[in-house]
C-alpha positions in Angstrom: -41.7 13.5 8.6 -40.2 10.5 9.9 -37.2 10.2 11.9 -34.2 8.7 10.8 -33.0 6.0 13.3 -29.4 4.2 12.2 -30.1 0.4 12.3 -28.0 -1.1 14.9 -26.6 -4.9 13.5 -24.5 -7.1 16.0 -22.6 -10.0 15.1 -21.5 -13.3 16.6 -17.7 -14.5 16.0 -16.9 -18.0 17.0 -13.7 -20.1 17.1 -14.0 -24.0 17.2 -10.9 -25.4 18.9 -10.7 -29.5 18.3 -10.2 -30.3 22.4 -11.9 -30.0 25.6 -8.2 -30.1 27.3 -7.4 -26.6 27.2 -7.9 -23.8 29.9 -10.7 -21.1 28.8 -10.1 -17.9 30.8 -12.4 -14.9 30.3 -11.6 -11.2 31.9 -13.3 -10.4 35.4 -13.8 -14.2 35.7 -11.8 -17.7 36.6 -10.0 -19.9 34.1 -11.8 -23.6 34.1 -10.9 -26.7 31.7 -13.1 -26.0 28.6 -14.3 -29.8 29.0 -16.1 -28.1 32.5 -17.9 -25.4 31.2 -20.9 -27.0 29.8 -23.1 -25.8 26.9 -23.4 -22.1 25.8 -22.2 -20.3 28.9 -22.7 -16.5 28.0 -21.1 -13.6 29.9 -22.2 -10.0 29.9 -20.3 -7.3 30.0 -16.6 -8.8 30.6 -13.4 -7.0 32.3 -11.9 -6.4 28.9 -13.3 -7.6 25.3 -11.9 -10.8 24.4 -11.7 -14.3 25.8 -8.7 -16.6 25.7 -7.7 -20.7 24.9 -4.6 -22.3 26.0 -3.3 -25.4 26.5 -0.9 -27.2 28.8 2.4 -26.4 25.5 1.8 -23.1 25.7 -0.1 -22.3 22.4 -2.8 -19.4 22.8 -5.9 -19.1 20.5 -8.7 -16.5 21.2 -10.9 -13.8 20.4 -10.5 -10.1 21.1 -12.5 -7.5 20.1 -11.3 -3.4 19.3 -14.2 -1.9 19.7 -15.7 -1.2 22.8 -19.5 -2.6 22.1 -18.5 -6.0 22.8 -22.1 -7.5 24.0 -20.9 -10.6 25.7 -18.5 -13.3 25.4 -19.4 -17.0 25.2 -18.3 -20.1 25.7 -19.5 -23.8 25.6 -17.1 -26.8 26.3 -19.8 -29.6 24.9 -18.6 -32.9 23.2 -14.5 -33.3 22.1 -14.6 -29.7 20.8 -15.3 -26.8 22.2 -16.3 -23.1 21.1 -15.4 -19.2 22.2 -17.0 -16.6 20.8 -17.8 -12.9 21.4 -21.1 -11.3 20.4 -20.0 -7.5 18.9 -21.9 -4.3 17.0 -20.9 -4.4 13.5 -20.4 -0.6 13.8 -16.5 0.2 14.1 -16.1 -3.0 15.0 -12.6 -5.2 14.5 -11.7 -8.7 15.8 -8.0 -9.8 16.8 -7.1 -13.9 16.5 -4.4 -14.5 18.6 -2.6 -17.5 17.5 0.3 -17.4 19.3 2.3 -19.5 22.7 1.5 -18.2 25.9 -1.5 -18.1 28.1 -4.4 -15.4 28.5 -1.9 -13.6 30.0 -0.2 -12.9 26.5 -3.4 -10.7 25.3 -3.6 -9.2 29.3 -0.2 -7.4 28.7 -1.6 -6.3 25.6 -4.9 -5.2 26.1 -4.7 -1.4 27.4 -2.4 -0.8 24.1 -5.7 -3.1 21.9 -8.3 -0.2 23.9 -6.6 2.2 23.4 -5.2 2.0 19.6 -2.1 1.9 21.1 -1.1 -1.6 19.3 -1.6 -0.4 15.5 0.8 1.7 16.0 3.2 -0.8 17.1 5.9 -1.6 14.1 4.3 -5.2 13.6 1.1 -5.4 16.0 0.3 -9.1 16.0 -0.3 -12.0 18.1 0.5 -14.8 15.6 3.1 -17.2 14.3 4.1 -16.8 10.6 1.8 -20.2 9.8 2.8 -19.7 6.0 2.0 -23.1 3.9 2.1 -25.7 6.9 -0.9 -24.1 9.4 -3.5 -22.1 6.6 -6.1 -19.9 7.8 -9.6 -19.9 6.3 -11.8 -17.2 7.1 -15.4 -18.4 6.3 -18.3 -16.4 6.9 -22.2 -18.0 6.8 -24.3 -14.8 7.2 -28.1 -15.6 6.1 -29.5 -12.2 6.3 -26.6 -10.3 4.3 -25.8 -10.7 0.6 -21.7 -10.0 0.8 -20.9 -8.6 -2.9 -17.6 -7.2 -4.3 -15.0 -8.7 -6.9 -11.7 -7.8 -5.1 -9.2 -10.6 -4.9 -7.0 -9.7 -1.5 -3.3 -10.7 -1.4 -2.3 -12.1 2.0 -1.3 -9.9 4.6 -3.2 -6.8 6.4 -5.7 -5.7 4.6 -7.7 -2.0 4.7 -11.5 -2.7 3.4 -14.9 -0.8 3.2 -17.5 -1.7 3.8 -20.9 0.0 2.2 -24.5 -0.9 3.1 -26.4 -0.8 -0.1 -29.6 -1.5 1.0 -32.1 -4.1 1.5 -32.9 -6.7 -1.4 -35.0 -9.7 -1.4 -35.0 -9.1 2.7 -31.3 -9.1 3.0 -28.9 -6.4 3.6 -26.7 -5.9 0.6 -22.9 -5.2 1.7 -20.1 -4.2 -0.9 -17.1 -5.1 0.5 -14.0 -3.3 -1.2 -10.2 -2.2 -0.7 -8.8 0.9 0.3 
């Protein structure tokens, strides 16, 4: 008899912000321009599970992961853009966005309500403007080795979804992705 081992998957979230002016700050370490941090900068293990872009007006984008098998955090401040990104299981995994004014200091006052799932019971957790028709967000996904199926349309808002692992076809994982 063989044993059954659970596949461990990770995945890679990055944000592209059009600058290299802002300030990049990532927990347990120092805030730096993100012009000044040079290509693909990866940090293991960081104070807390997200990573934070500011810049001199106040406006706060950034990354913060739930769960608490966040793998690294990474950065890379290359060319007139530059990138933030966390590494995360896909197991029980969630991602915030902040999009909001402030500095890292925003998500900080935040985070020990994020750990602990403190913050979704909050009566609106969020750490966003209402961008409506002027600032729309696209969520695109470019995963090679998965095959993403499922025919929900999803209004806007919060949304609940499953996911199901059906399998491996023509070498890539087939996930159904549906509402709740």
């Amino acid at each position: 008899m063989i044993p059954l081992v659970e596949a461990q998957y990770s995945a890679q979230i990055r944000l592209i912000l059009n600058n290299t002016e802002n300030t990049v700050y990532i927990p347990g370490n120092d805030t730096s321009d993100s012009g000044d941090w040079g290509s693909e900068n990866l940090f293991t293990s960081p104070a807390h599970n997200y990573i934070a872009s500011y810049n001199n007006t106040n406006i706060l984008s950034g990354l913060v992961s739930v769960s608490d098998q966040t793998h690294s955090v990474i950065v890379d401040g290359n060319g007139s853009l530059h990138k933030i990104g966390l590494n995360v299981s896909l197991t029980n995994s969630r991602i915030l966005l902040p999009f909001t004014s402030g500095d890292w200091k925003t998500v900080e006052d935040d985070i020990l309500n994020i750990e602990t799932g403190a913050f979704f019971g909050f009566m609106q957790p969020s750490f966003s403007y209402g961008v409506g028709l002027y600032l729309p967000l696209k969520i695109m996904l470019n995963l090679t080795m998965f095959n993403i199926t499922g025919t929900e349309s999803f209004r806007m808002g919060r949304q609940r979804l499953v996911t199901t692992n059906n399998g491996v076809v023509s070498n890539k994982t087939v996930i159904d992705v549906r509402s709740i």
